[in-house]
C-alpha positions as CSV (number, residue, x, y, z in Angstrom):
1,X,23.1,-2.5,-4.0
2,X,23.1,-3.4,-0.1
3,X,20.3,-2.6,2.0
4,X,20.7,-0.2,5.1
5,X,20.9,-1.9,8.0
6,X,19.4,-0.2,10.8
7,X,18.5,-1.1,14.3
8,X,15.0,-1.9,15.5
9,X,12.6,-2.4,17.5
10,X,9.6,-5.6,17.0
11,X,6.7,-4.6,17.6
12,X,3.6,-6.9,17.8
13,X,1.1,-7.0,15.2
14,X,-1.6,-7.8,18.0
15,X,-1.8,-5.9,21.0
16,X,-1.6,-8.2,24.0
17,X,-0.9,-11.1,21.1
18,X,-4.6,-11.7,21.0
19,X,-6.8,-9.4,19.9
20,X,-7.1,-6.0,18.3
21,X,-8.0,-3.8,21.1
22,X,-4.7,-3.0,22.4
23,X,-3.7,1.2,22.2
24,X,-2.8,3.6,19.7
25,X,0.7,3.1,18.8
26,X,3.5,5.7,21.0
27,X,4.7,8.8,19.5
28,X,7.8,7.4,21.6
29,X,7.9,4.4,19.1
30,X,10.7,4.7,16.6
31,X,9.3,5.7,13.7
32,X,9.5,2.8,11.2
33,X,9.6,5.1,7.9
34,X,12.8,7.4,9.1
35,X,15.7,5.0,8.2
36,X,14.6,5.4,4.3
37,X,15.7,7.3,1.8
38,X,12.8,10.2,1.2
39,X,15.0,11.9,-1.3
40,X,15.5,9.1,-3.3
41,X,11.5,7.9,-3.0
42,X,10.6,11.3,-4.2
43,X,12.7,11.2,-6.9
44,X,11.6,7.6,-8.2
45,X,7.7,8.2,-7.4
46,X,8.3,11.6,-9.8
47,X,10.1,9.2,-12.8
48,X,8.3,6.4,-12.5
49,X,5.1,6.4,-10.4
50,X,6.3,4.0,-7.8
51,X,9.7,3.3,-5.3
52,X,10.3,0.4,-3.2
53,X,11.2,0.5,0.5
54,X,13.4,-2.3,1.4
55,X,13.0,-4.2,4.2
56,X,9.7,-2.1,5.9
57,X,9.6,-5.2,8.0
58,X,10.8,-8.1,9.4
59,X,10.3,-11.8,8.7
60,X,9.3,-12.2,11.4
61,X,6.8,-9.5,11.4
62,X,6.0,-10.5,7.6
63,X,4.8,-14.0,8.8
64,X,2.7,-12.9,12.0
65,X,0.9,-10.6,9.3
66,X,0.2,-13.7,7.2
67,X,-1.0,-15.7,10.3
68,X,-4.0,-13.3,10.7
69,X,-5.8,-13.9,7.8
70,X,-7.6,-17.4,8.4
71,X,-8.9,-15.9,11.4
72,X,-12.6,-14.5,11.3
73,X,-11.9,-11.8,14.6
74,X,-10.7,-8.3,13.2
75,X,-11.8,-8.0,9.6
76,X,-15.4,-6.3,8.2
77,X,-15.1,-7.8,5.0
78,X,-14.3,-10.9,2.5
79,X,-14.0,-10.3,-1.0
80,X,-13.7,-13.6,-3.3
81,X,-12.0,-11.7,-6.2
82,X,-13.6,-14.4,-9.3
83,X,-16.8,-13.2,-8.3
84,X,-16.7,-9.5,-9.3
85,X,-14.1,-9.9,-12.7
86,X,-11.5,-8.5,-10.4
87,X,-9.0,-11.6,-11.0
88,X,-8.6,-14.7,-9.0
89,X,-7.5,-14.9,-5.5
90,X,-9.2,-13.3,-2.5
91,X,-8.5,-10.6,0.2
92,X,-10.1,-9.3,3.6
93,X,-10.3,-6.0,4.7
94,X,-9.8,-5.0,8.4
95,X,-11.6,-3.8,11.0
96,X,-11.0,-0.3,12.9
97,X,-8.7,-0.5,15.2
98,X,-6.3,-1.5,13.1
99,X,-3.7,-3.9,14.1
100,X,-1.3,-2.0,16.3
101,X,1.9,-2.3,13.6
102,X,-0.5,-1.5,10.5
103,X,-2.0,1.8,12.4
104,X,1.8,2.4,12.9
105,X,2.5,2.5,9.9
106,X,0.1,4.2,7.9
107,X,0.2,7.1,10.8
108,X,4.2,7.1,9.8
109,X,4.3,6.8,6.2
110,X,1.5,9.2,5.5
111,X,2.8,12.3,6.5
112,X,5.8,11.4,4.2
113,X,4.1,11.4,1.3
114,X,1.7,14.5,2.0
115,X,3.9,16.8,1.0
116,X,4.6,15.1,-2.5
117,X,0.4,14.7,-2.9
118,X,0.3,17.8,-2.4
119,X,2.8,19.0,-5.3
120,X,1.3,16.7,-7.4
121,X,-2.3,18.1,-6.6
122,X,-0.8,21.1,-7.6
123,X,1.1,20.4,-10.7
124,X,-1.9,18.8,-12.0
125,X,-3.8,21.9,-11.4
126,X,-6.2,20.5,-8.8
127,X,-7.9,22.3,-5.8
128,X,-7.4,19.4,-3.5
129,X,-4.5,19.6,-0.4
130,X,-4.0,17.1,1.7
131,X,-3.2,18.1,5.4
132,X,0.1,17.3,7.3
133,X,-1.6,14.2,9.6
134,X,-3.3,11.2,8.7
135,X,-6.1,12.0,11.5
136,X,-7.0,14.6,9.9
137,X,-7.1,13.6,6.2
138,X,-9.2,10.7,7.7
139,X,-11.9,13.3,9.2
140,X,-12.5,14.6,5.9
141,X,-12.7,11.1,4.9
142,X,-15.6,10.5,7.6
143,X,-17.3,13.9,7.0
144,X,-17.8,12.6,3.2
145,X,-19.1,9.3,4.4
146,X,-16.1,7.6,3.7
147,X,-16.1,5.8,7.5
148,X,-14.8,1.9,6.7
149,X,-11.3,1.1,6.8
150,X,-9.8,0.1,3.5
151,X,-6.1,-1.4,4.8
152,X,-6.2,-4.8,3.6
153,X,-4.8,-8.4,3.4
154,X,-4.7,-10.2,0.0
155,X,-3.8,-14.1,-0.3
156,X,-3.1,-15.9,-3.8
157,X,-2.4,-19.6,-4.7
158,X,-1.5,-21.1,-7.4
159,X,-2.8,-19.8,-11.0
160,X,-4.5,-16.7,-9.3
161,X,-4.1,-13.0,-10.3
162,X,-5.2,-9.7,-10.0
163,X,-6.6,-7.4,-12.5
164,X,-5.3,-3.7,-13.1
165,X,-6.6,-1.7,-11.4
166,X,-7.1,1.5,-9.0
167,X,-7.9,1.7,-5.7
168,X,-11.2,4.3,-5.8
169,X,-13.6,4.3,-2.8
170,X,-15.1,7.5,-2.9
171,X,-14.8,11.0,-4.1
172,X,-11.6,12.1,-1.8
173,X,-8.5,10.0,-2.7
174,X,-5.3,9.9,-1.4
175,X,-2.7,9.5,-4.9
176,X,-0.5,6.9,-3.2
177,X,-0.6,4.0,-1.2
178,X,1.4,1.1,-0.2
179,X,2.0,-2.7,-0.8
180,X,4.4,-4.9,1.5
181,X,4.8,-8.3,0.5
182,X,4.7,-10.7,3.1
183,X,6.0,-14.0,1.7
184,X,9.4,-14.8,0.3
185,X,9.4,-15.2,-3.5
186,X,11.3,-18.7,-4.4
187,X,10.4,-20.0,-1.2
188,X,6.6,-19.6,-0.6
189,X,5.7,-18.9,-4.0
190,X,6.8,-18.7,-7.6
191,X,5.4,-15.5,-9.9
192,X,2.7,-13.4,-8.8
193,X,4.7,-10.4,-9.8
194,X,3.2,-6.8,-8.9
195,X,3.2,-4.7,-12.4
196,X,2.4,-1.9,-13.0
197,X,0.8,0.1,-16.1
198,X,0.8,4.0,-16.9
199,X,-1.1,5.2,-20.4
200,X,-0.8,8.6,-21.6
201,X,-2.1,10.4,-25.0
202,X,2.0,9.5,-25.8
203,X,1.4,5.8,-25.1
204,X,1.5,3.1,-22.7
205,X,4.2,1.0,-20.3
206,X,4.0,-1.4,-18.1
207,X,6.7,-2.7,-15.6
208,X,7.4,-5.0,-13.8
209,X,8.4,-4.3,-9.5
210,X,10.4,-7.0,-8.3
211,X,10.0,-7.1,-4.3
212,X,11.6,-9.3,-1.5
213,X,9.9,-10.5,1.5
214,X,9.5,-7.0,4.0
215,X,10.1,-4.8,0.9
216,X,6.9,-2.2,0.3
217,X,6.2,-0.3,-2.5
218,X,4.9,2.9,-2.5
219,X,2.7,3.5,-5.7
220,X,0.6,5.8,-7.6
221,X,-3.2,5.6,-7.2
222,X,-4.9,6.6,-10.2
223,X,-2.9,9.5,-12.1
224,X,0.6,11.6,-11.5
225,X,2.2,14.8,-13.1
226,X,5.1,13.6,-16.1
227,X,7.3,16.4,-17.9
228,X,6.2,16.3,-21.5
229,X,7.3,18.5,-24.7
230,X,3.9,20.7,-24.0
231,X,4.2,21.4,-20.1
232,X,2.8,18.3,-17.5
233,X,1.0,16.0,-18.8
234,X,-1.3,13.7,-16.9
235,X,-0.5,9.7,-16.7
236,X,-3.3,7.1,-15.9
237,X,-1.4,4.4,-13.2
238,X,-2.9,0.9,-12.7
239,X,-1.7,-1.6,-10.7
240,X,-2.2,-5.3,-10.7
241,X,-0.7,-9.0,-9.7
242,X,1.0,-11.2,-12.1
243,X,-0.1,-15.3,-12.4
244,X,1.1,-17.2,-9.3
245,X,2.9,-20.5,-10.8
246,X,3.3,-22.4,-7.3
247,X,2.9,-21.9,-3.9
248,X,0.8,-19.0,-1.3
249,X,1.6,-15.5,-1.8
250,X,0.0,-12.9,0.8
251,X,0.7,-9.2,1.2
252,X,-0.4,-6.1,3.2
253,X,-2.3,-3.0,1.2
254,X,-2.3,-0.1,3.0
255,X,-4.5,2.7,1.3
256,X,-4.8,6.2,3.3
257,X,-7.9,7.1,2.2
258,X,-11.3,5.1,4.0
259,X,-14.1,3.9,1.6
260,X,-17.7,4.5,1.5
């Protein structure tokens, strides 16, 4: 299947190509999550716990991404993954402010998937709702003591991986988040395939996501609702990164909820 083409604005990934102190991205700013297929999202995050969106960004974009993390300026934290059992590779998280295009995007994409948090929360017979804005799901976050940022940059080389796993940092969790690969598979890196894993009192699956360069996939967290022959049943998602064969693979993590 062809992907829609669309026009569109770059936008920078520093503000002022230097720094990250530039200002809160424009509500006049195209909104990078319209051209996509919600309908079809929905429909895929319901069956299977995760849909891709094609082509979130650029090449361009992908590699300016990748071009941040050597740098030391605009990240709180290093994590060497070996060290904890969490796999091999390593990732950084940044620093509030965000870069301008990441803060663009999770402000956009959020309020996309609200609503369908929200029906989840509600199939699964949980008290939480989400509220329509990030801004304000991220106050709750800070009222808990959930204040650092958790967006995040992860690099692998060859013969690194990364464990399943779920994304917890703290008692209020946003069900989804978001992955955009950076590099091109077959060019800058061979493998490193993102899989995913859902285990239910029925069984377990795992499957495999294939990605492109730009393509981001919007997954579950930790659990989802599934149809089953006695009423919804709850799943258990993890996530994880295939062995890298050859090569440099880095992607983007967006998470919407902030960590303690």
């Amino acid at each position: 299947m062809g992907r829609r083409q669309f026009k569109r604005k770059e936008r920078s990934v520093l503000a002022g190509g230097a720094s990250y102190t530039g200002p809160m991205p424009s509500a006049a700013l195209e909104d990078p999550a319209a051209p996509h297929d919600w309908v079809g999202i929905e429909a895929s995050l319901d069956a299977h716990g995760h849909a891709v969106l094609p082509g979130l960004l650029t090449a361009a974009q992908c590699e300016a991404l990748a071009a941040l993390y050597p740098r030391q300026e605009g990240f709180r934290s290093r994590v060497v993954m070996a060290r904890h059992g969490f796999g091999r590779g390593e990732y950084k998280y940044f620093a509030y402010p965000l870069p301008p295009l990441l803060q663009e995007l999770r402000h956009a994409l959020y309020p996309r998937l609200a609503p369908i948090a929200n029906r989840w929360s509600h199939q699964l017979s949980l008290a939480t709702r989400y509220p329509d804005r990030l801004d304000s799901f991220l106050r709750r976050c800070h009222a808990a003591g959930q204040t650092r940022p958790t967006p995040l940059i992860l690099r692998y080389g060859e013969g690194d991986h990364n464990c399943l796993h779920q994304d917890l940092y703290g008692e209020l969790v946003f069900p989804l988040q978001v992955a955009i690969l950076l590099s091109r598979p077959g060019r800058d890196f061979e493998g490193g395939e993102f899989v995913m894993t859902e285990r239910s009192g029925e069984g377990q699956r795992a499957e495999v996501v294939p990605l492109d360069q730009g393509d981001a996939v919007v997954f579950t967290v930790h659990q989802r609702p599934a149809s089953g022959r006695r009423g919804v049943r709850r799943l258990a998602m993890r996530h994880g990164v295939g062995r890298v064969h050859a090569g440099l693979r880095h992607t983007v993590g967006l998470i919407f909820h902030d960590a303690a």
